[in-house]
Every structure is written in C-alpha cells, then in structure tokens.
N, C-alpha and C positions, 0 to 999 in steps of 0.2 A: 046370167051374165056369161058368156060367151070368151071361153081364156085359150089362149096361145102361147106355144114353146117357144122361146128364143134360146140360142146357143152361141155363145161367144169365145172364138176363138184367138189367138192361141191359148188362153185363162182355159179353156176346157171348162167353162160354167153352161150351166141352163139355167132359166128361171120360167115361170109360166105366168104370165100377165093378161089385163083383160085387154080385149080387142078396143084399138083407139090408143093404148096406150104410147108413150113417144121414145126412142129408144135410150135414151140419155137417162131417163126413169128408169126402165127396165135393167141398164147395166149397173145404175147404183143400187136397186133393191136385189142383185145375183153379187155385190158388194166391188164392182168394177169403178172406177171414180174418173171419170174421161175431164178434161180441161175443157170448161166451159167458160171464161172469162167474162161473157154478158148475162151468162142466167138463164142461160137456157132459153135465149132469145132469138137467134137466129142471126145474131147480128156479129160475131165473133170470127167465127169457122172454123173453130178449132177442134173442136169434135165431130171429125173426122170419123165416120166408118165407111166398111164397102159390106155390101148386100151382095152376099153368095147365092145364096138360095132362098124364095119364101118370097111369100107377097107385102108389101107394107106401101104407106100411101105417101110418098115424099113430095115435100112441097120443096120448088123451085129457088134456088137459093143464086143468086150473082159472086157469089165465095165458090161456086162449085163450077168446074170449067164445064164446056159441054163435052169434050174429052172422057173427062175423069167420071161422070155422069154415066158415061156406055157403059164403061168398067164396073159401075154399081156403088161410087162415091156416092156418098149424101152425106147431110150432116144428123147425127144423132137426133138432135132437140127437134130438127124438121121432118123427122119420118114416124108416122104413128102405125101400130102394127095391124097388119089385117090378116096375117096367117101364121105359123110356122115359121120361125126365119134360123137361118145360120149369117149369124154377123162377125165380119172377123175386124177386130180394131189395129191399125198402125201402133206403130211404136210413139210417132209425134203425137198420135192423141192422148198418152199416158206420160209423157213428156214431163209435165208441173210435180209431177206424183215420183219422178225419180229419188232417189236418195242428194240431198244437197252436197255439196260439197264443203270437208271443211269441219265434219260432226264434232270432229275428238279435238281438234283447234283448241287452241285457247280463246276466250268469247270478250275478256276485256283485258285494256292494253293500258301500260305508263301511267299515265294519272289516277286510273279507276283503282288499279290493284294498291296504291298507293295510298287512295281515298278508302278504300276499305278497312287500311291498317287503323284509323283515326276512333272507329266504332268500338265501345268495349263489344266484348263477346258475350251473348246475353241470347241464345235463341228460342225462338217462337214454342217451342215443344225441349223438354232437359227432364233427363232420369236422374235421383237422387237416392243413392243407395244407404236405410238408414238401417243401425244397430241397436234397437231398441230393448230397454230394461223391459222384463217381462213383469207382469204386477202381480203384487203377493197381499195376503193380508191389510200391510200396512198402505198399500199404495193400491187403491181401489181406481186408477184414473183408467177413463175408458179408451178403446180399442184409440179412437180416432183422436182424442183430446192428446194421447200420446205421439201419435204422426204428426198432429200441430204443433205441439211444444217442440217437440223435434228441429223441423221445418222451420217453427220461430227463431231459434239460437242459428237457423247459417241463413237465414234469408230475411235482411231487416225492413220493417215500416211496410209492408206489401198482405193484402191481407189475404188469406187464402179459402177457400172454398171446396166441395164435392156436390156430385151426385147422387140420390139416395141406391142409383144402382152399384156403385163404391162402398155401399154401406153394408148392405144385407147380405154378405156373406163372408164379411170383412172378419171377425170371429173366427170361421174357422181359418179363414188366410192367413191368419195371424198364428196362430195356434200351429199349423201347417210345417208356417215357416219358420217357427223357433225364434218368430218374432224379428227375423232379416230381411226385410223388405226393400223393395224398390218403388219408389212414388215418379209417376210420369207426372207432370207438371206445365199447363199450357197458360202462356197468356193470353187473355181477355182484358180486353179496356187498362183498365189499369189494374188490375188484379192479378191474381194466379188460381187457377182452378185444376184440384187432382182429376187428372185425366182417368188414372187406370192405378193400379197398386198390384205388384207381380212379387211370388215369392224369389227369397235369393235376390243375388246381385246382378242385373241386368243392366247396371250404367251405360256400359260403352254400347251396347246395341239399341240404339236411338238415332233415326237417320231421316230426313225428308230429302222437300223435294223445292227448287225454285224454278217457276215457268215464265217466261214469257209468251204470252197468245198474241202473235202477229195477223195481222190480214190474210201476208202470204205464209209466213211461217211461224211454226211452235218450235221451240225450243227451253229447252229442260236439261234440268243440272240437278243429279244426286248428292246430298249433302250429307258427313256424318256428323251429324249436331253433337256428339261428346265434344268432337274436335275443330270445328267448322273446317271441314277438310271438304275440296273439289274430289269424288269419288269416279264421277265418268259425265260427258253432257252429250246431249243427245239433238238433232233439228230435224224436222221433217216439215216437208210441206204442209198447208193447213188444210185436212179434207174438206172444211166448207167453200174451198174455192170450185168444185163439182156446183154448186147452185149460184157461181158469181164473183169474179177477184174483185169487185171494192165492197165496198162498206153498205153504201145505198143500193146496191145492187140486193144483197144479202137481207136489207132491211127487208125491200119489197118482197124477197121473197119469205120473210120469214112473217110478213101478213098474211099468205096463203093458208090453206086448209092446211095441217101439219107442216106448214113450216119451218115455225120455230123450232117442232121439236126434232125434226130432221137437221137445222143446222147443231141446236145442241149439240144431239146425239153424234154430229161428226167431230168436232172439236174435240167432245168428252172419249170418242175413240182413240185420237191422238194421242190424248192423256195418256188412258188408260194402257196403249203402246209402249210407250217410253217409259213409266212405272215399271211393266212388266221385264222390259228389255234389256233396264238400268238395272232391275232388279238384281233379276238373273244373271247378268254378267258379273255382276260382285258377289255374289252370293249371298243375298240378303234377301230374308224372308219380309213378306209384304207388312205380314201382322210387327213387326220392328219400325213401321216407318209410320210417325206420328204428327207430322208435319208438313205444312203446304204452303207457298205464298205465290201471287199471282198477279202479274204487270200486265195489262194492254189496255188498247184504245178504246173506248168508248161502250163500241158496238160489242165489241167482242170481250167484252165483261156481261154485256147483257146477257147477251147470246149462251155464255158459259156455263151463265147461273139460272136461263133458261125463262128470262126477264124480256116485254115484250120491248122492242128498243123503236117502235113507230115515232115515240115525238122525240127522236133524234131529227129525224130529216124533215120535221113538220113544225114551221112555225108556230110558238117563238124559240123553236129546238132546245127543249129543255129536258134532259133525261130523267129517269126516274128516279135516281140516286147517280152522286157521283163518289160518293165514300160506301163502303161495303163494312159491314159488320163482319169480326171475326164467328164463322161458323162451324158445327160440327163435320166432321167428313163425309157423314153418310148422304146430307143433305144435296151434295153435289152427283153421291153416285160413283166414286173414285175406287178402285181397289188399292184401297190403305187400311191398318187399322181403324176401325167403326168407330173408334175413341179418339181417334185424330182429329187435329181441326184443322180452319183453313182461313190464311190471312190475307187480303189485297192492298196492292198499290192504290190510293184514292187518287180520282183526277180531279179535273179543273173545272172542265163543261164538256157538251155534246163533243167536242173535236178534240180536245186536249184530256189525254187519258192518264191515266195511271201509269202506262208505258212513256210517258215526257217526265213524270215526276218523278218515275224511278233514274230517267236519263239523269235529272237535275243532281235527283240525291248523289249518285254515281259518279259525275263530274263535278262535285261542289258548285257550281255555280253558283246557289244561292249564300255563298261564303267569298265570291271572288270580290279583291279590289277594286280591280277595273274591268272597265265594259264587257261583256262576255256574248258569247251567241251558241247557242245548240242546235244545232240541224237535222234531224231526223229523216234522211231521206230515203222514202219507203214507197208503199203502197199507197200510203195516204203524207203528207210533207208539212211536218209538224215542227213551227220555232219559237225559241223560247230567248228572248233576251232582258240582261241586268246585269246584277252585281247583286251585294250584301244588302245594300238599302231598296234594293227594288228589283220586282221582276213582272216582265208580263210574255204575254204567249200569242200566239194565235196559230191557226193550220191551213195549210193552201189546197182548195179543192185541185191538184196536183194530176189526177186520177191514175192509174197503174201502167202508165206506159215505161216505166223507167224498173220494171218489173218484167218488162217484155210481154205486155197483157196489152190488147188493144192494136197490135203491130202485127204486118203482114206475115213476116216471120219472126215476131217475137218471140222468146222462151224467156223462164226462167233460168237462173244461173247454176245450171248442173251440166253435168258431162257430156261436151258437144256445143256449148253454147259458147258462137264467139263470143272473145271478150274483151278484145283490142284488134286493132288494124291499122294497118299502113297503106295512103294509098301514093304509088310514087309518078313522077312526071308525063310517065308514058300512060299512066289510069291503071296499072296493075295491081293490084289487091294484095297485101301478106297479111295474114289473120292468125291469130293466134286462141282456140279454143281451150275451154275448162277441159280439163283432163289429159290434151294431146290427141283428142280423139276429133274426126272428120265433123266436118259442121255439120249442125242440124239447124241451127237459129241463130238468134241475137238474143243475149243480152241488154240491160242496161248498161252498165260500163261498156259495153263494144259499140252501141248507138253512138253516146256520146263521142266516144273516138272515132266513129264513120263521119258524125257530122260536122266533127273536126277538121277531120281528109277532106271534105268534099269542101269543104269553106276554103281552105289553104287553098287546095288546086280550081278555084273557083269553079268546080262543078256545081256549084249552086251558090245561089244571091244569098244576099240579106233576109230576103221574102221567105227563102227557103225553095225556093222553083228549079228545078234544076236546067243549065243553059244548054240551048236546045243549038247552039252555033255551036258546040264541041263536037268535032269528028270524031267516035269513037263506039266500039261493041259493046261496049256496055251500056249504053244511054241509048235508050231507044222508047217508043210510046206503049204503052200496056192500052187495057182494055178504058180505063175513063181520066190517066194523066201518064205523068213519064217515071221512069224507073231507072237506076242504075246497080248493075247485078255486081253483087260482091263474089259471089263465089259459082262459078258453074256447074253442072248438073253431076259429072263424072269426077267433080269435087267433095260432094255433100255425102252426107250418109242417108239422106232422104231421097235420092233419087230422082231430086230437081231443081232445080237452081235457088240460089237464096239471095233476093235482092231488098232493096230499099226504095219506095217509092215517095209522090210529093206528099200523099195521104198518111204515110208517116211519120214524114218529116213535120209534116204538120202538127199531127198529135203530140209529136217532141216538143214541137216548138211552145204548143200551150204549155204543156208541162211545167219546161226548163221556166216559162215566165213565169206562171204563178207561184215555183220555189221563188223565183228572183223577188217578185214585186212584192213578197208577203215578207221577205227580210226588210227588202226595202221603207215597206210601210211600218214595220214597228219603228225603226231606228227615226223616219218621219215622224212617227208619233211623239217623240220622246225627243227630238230636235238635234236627232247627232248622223252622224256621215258614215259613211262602212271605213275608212281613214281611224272615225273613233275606236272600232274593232283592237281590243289586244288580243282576244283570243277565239278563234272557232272550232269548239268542239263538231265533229260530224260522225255523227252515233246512225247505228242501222247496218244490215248484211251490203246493202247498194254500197256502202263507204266506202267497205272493205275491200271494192275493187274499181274505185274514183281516181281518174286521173284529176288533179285538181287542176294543172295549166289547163287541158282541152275542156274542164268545166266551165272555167272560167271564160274560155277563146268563145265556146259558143253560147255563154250570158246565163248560164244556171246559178252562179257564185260571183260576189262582190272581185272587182279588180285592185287586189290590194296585197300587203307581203305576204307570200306562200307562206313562211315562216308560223303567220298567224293560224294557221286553220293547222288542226291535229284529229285524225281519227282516232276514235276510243272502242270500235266494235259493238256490241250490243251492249250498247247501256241498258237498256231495259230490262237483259236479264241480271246485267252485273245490280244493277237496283233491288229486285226480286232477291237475290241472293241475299245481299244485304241487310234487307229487311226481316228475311228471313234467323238471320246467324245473327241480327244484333237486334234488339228491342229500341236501342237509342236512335241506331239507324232508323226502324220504323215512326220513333216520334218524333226524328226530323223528318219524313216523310210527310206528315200530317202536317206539320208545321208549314213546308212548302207548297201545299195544296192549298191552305187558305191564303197565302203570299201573294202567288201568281193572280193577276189581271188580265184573265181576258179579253182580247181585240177581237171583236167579230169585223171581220174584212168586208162582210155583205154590206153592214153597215157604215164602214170607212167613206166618208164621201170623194176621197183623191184614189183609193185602191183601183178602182177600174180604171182611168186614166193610167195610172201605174204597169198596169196589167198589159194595156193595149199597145204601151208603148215599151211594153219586153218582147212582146210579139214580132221581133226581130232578130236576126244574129248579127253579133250579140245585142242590139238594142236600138233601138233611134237614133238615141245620143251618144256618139259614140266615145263624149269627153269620156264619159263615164267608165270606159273600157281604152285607158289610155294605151296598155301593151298588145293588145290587139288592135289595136290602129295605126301602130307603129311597126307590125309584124308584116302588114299586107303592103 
C-alpha cells in the first residue's frame, strides 16, 4: 500500500495516509475537524482547503468558483491524495469548531430554576460518612452486616446491595481505618448499591457531571452532589458534525466500515474534554467524581453508547431502546471514577428523545393547568404539547438550517456570526455580530431577522423570490438565481462578500414551515387553535437569540400574545441536571416518557397539506397571521 505525507497548516500537523485517501479523512485522523455539514458529500462546501503544494486528484465541484480553483481552492471531502501535499485550511472551515459563545452563562432561566426548587435533593451518586462500633467478643457481626445496619437506621424501606470487589478486602479497610469509613452509594432501579468504601471521611468530595449531547452542541455542567451546587458549565460544539450536521446524515454514515465507532469515539472526546477541563479548573480530582446523567435525542444516545441507530431512519423507525439502564462508568469509556455509574433521560420514540423529556421535566409541563407548548428549536424541531391530563409530542424534519448548516454563508452562532440586522429604506444593511467582531456568516437568529428585512422592504414576495424591479447594488443575478449582499467584501473578516440568495431562502423557508405546520398539526390533532396557547416554552441555544415578532412576521411561530411564549435556555440540560441531584426528579422523568403520545407527522394525513401551505411568508392564509397583514 502506497502512503503519503500530508501537512496542514497553520495546525503545524502531518499525518501519512494511503494513496486515494480524501482530505477531509486525512485531517480528522492528524485530529483537525473541518465543518462538513453533508457528510462528506460534496454537497455543503464548506470544507474549504487550498492546495499549496503536492499532487491530489480533485473532483470538480459548482461550490468552488473557477477563480478560487487557480488559487488551489477545492473542497476537502472531493480531493483524494495522490502524493505529498501541503494543505493550508482557512479560518471559515474551522468555523463550527470555535469556542460557542456564552459557556459560563447561566443555562436555565425563571420557571426552570424555580421548577427545580420543587425536587427534594436525592442524587444519583451520595457519600455517607459512617462511625462504626468496632466488634469485640460479644458482638461478632461481620465487617459488612455492620455497614448495613448502619445504613439501615439513616436510609428507610430502600434495600441496599455490593459488589463482591467491595468485599474482599473490606477486613483490612476496616481495620485500616479504625472502623471510619465513607460508603459511596449509587442508585439503580429502585435500589441502592455501595459503589466503593474509602477510609476516613470523604462526604463532601463527591461531585459529577450533567450533559446534554445535542446535534450541534454538548454541553456539561459540574455538579458537587454533597451540595447540589452549579460548580462551572462548559458547551462546545459536537465533533460528530466532522461526518454530518443532522441526525440522518450521521446515521448513514455510521453504517459505514467504522463508522459508528468514529462517530462514538468523537462525542466521547467531547465528554471526556469537559471532564477534564471542569475538572481541573476546580480543582477536582477525576477519581472524586462518581456520577453522570445524560439527555439527548435519539440518535445521539445511540451513538454515545456506541448502539447501531440504522432502524431509526428505516421503516417502521423504531429504535433499539428508548429507555437506557442505569450503567457502570467504565462501560462507556469516560474518565471518571471506574466505580461510577451513569444515568439517561429516557425518550419517547425515534424523534422524540430524552432531550424533550428532560425539556418537559424542566418546565413542568406535564403538571401545567392549562394548554402548554414546548418548542425545541434546534438541529432537529422537536414539540411537545398538554397539560396535566395529557401530553403528546411529535418532531419536524426541520433539517439545520436555523443552525446556519445547509446555507450559503451560514455559521454557527460564535464569534463573527451575524445575528441581527436592519435593512433600512434606501437597502442599506446595519448588522450586528456575536462578539462585535467583523462578519464572517449568518447565524440562525440573523436569517430570520434578514428575512424579516427583506419582507418589510419588499425585497422579496411571499414565494420568497427576490424582486427583480428593485434598483439596487445589492440585488443582482449570481451564477443559477438572484442574491442580495448583506455585507461587502472590505466588510467581512473573510475576504468576501456575504450574501443571501433564493436557494436560501428557500431552505429557510422549509424550515420555518415544517416548525409552523408540526405545532399546527398537534393542536389540529387535539381540536384547539394556537388562541388556545396560555403558555410557550422555547427551550434550545437558537432561543436564546429569537426575535419572537420577526419569528412570527415570517410564519416560524403561531400569531398570538407575545406575552405567551417565554424562553427557558437549555432545558435539556437543566433536566439532566435535575435528574441527576434529585431521584424524584428522575422518577418523574420516567413517569413522563410513558405519558407522552407520539404523532408521527409521516403518517398525519392533513400534515403535508399543512406543510405545503407554510411554504409561504408567512403563509397562504394570511387570516392566520393577522399582525403581519396589518403591518404591510
């Protein structure tokens, strides 16, 4: 086999790969993670490199100008090596992989922190420092029969259990410690099983970890379980988006020859980042940290636990489990203590994960009065509506454009990416990016605000088609429809214009309907009106920076009192967390997994109809959008 140097600069990496291989390979295995949003399909163009030197065999891509082509542009995933190369990668193709903004935030808002107080404090993983009679003559009871009794008088009706590796050397432990011992204590099922047994009193050093695993992002929060105290939380992008930002992108590729274990193995990197990171900045040793709980969607539970997730997206999409056993740490691979264990959010079905039922537990919903709605608006547009006496769910194939994935100049939401904009009478553009720093992209909150602008100053219909009778520099025809540039070239921090085209606008426009139509159709299901609405939670990082009038202007959310709709931030993790620091929490979490009622939309027979007819700004009907038909 026949192998070649690649070198990628400015990383300063080499790696040596076999001939044929494609570059987008070669820079994940020298550990470079380029933004690939299709999978390494060719159909993105977002991994971006230029070719310095060295022969490779690039296939012709219409994402690539014939310009940028002289220069030694290609796209990663379409150049396979055939000699020696020096590759230098842009900044934009490392882009998804920045630090998010936002890390140290607080992650849930008003009602969650609120809803949290209602849980007793009960967590997953508790050291119990016990002071035990040592046995004499009269009192022959053995080593452990003594930890039990113990245990029995401060922990009632709950039956308790070990390990025989807790056993065997349990004698001199005891002996050691003069008989002062510390029992780590996990729960299972409905049990308690001694984890570990340490001499001395080690109570207060006991600390895990609550994660949420998103599509696009992970995020984690250090918890010190003596106290259920927020220690530091951490977000980072999800490295599996290197092989694909959705879900079914990820599946297919994690049918491939190592697939799966490549997507694993990048999640479980993440993890094992933020352990370490959270660690260390508190000053907490890893061997102290006994606990784990874990929310997300579907796929990315499989994927976690290293579960093949194919009959999610295959007919009649039923995954392999949607509840997860509480397990040991080691099984996952995690640097924690090896005696640790780890606990999941259960979901509902293929689409509705463990990351909704965390949202639910988090917002009480399944405790509300009256009518309630949860919006999840992410990667993948997941809702959930009820009350006390009922709930049902379903998820809008949505796909990542509201993510800035799939978009000509989309990004994700870090520093550089518009995030709001003005456009005013004369077409002049004022933007406003994450950080204060020069554009490099869009955002989702900055689309929705462009396709706001451009509806008001009727730079583009209903259709979404931008009007081709406007005099003006920024509307002009691109290479296969029309475009209007938001920002110009000696604007941007890239070094070339950043515009919005119809091919965008298009993809928004499915988007925004399939969130619309998939509210729509539950409330249809159940015979009541978005009017019925008293309250809309909208949980997820996208929320965090939602204009809710321009949502609403261009047909993503019900036209009804602002008043109703309230962002909560990441429920998903704030559920995770919960679950974690309270057991009760956890057994309403179960509780509301078997609750919820699945609506599969494929199967809806009014949703396509519904669907086709959001496929407008804001909609066909424009009863339905009364203050937007009043505004024009």
């Amino acid at each position: 086999m026949q192998e070649f140097t690649v070198y990628f600069s400015p990383q300063d990496r080499s790696v040596k790969v076999a001939k044929g291989t494609d570059l987008l390979s070669a820079a994940i295995k020298c550990g470079i993670v380029l933004t690939a949003a299709c999978g390494g399909e060719g159909l993105c163009g977002k991994c971006r490199i230029v070719i310095k030197k060295g022969k490779a065999r690039v296939e012709a891509s219409r994402l690539v100008s014939e310009a940028d082509r002289k220069r030694g542009v290609a796209l990663a995933c379409q150049s396979l090596v055939e000699g020696d190369l020096e590759i230098e990668i842009p900044k934009e193709s490392l882009g998804m992989h920045e630090k998010p903004p936002g890390e140290s935030e607080e992650f849930t808002k008003g009602v969650i922190s609120e809803r949290e107080k209602s849980f007793a404090f009960s967590p997953l993983v508790r050291k119990i420092y016990l002071e035990l009679t040592k046995p004499t003559a009269d009192d022959g009871t053995s080593d452990l029969d003594r930890i039990y009794a113990e245990l029995g008088s401060r922990i009632d009706h709950v039956h308790i259990s070990t390990k025989l590796s807790n056993i065997k050397h349990l004698d001199e432990l005891m002996r050691e410690s003069g008989y002062d011992v510390t029992v780590i204590l996990g729960h299972k099922d409905d049990s308690l099983e001694i984890l570990s047994i340490e001499t001395g009193d080690t109570s207060k050093m006991c600390f895990g970890f609550a994660f949420d695993i998103g599509t696009t992002t992970v995020a984690g929060q250090l918890i010190d379980l003596s106290a259920g105290k927020i220690l530091g939380t951490r977000i980072a992008f999800n490295k599996q988006a290197a092989f694909g930002s959705d879900i079914i992108t990820r599946i297919v590729y994690a049918e491939t020859p190592e697939g799966l274990a490549k997507l694993n193995g990048a999640v479980t990197a993440n993890i094992d980042e933020m352990i370490e990171d959270l660690a260390s900045s508190c000053g907490i040793n890893l061997s102290d940290i006994y606990g784990m709980t874990f929310a997300g969607n579907m796929t990315m539970m499989h994927l976690l636990l290293n579960i093949d997730p194919s009959s999610i997206r295959r007919a009649p999409y039923v995954p392999a489990t949607t509840a997860f056993p509480v397990m040991p740490a080691p099984e996952l691979k995690l640097e924690i203590n090896p005696k640790g264990v780890v606990s999941f959010l259960p979901g509902v079905a293929s689409y509705i994960g463990g990351d909704i039922v965390a949202g639910v537990l988090a917002c009480g919903l399944e405790e509300a009065k009256d009518l309630t709605l949860l919006a999840d608006i992410g990667t993948n547009g997941e809702v959930v509506l009820g009350n006390r006496e009922w709930m049902m769910g379903t998820a809008a194939s949505a796909g990542p454009a509201f993510e800035g994935s799939g978009l000509g100049h989309g990004m994700k939401a870090v520093k550089g990416a518009i995030e709001k904009a003005v456009i005013d009478e004369r077409f002049d553009v004022k933007t406003q990016t994450i950080g204060d720093a020069k554009p490099k992209g869009i955002c989702g909150s900055g689309y929705i605000d462009i396709l706001c602008q451009l509806l008001k100053r009727n730079i583009i219909g209903k259709d979404g088609k931008i009007n081709r009778e406007i005099k003006s520099d920024r509307i002009r025809k691109a290479a296969s429809c029309y475009e209007f540039v938001i920002a110009s070239k000696d604007q941007t921090a890239i070094g070339k214009e950043i515009v919005i085209d119809e091919d965008d606008i298009e993809n928004l426009k499915r988007a925004k309907g399939a969130v619309y139509s998939a509210i729509i159709s539950l409330l249809n299901k159940v015979e009541r009106k978005p009017s019925d609405l008293k309250k809309v939670y909208i949980a997820g990082g996208f929320g965090n920076y939602l204009n809710i009038e321009n949502a609403v202007y261009i047909g993503l959310l019900p036209d009804i009192d602002r008043s109703v709709y309230e962002f909560i931030g990441n429920s998903s993790l704030a559920g995770a967390r919960m679950a974690l620091i309270s057991q009760a929490a956890m057994g309403k979490a179960n509780d509301i997994y078997r609750k919820i009622m699945y609506l599969d939309l494929g199967s809806e027979p009014n949703y396509m109809d519904e669907y086709i007819a959001s496929l407008f700004f804001p909609h066909t009907d424009l009863r339905r959008f009364p203050s937007v038909r009043l505004s024009r």
